[in-house]
N, C-alpha and C positions, 0 to 999 in steps of 0.2 A: 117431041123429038125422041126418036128410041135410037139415034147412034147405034146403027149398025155396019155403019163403015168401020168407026174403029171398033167398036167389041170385035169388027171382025179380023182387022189389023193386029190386035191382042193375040186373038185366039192362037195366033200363027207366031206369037214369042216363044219357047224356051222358057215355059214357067216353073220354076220349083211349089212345094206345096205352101201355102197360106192358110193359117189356121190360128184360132182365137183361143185363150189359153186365161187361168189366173193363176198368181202367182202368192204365196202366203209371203209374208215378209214380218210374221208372229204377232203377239195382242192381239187376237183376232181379225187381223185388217189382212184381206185380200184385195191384192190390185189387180185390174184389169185390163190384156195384154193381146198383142198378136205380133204375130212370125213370120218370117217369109222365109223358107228354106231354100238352098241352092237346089238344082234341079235335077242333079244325080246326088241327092242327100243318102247316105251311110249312118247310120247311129251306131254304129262302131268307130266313127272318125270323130276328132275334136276340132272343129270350125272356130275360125272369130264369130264375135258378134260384134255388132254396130246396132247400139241402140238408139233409136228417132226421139228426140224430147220435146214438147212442147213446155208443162209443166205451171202453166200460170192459171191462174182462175177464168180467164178467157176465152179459155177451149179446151178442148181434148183430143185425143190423135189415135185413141181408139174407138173407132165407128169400124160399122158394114155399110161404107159407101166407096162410093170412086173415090182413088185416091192423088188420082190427075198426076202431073209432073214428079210429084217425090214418089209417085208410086211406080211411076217409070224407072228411076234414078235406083230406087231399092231392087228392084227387079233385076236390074244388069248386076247392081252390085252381089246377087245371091247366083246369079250366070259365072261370077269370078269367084266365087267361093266361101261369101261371107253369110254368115244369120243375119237377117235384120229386125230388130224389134223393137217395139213402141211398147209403154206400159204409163198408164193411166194414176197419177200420184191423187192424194188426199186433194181437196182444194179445184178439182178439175169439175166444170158442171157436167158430173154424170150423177145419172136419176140415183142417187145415193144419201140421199137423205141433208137434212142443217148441216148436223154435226161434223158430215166428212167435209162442205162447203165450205163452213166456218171456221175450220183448225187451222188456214192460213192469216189469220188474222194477224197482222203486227210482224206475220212472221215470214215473209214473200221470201221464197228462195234457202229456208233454211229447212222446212218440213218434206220440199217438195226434193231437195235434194239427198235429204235423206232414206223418203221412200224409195228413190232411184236407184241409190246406193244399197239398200235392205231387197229391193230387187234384184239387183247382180249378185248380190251373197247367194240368193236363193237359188237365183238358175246355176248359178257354178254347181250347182248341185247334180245340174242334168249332165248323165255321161257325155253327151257330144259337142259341149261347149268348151272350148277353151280358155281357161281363166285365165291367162299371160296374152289373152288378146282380147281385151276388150274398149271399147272405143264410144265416143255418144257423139251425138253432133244435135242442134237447132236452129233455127232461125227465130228470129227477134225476141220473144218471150223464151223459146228453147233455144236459142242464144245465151242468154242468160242463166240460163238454167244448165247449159254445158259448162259454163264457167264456175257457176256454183258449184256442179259435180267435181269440176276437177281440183278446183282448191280446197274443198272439203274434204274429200276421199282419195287422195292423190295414188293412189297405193289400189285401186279398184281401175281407172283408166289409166288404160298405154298412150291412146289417142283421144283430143278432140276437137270439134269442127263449131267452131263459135260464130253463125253469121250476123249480123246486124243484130248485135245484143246491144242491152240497157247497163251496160255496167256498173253505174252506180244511179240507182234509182232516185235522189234525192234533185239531180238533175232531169224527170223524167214529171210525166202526169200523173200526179200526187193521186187525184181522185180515181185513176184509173188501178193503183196499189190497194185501195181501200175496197175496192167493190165487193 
């Protein structure tokens, strides 16, 4: 199926630019990110941003693939004004070797929110962000992983959007913590 109804339904949105990026967050560890800019973007202006979290060792939310309904959802959201960005913490299976796999171990929700946190330090750095508006949101595992941002770092988000998280893991599928 080559979907060219919608690609061509797409094509016909109001896209700002999308583009892959990494971000240092120091000790040598770069994480790996993408953007969705509003569609009349100024880097002279300072935009929110809304960062996409997944955050668990079960996936990752940076890929060059379709990115189906939230990629819709982030799109309008960058048509009203906002960045939207994903970024890729330690612990996520990207082709990055054991040791980035394995630093989650014992420690679900504590490494992953701080790479999160050590990413928004970094990009406040870029002139057209706004750091007095920054905001995360997830679902289920990035559920979780919103909540952990915000009680960890409370003073880096304004907003965030927690949907169907695991809020205390010990109530949750043990084996699925360990993997």
């Amino acid at each position: 199926i080559d979907n060219k109804e919608l690609r061509e339904r797409v094509a016909k949105l109001k896209q700002g630019p999308r583009e892959f990026f990494r971000v240092d967050i120091g000790e040598g560890v770069q994480l790996d990110g993408w953007m969705i800019k509003p569609p009349d973007f100024d880097p002279n202006k300072r935009y929110p941003v809304l960062f996409y979290v997944y955050g668990e060792p079960a996936g990752q939310t940076v890929l060059d693939q379709w990115g189906g309904f939230n990629l819709m959802w982030h799109m309008m959201l960058a048509q009203q004004g906002y960045i939207v960005m994903s970024v890729d913490n330690r612990g996520t299976p990207a082709p990055r070797g054991r040791a980035w796999r394995k630093i989650v171990y014992r420690k679900i929700g504590i490494i992953s929110s701080q790479d999160q946190a050590d990413a928004v330090r970094a990009i406040d750095k870029w002139p057209f962000v706004d750091r007095t508006r920054i905001a995360i949101w997830g679902w289920s595992g990035g559920g979780s992983s919103t909540l952990n941002a915000m009680f960890r770092y409370p003073d880096l988000y304004r907003t965030g959007m927690s949907v169907a998280p695991v809020p205390d893991v010990r109530l949750y599928d043990t084996i699925y913590q360990e993997r």
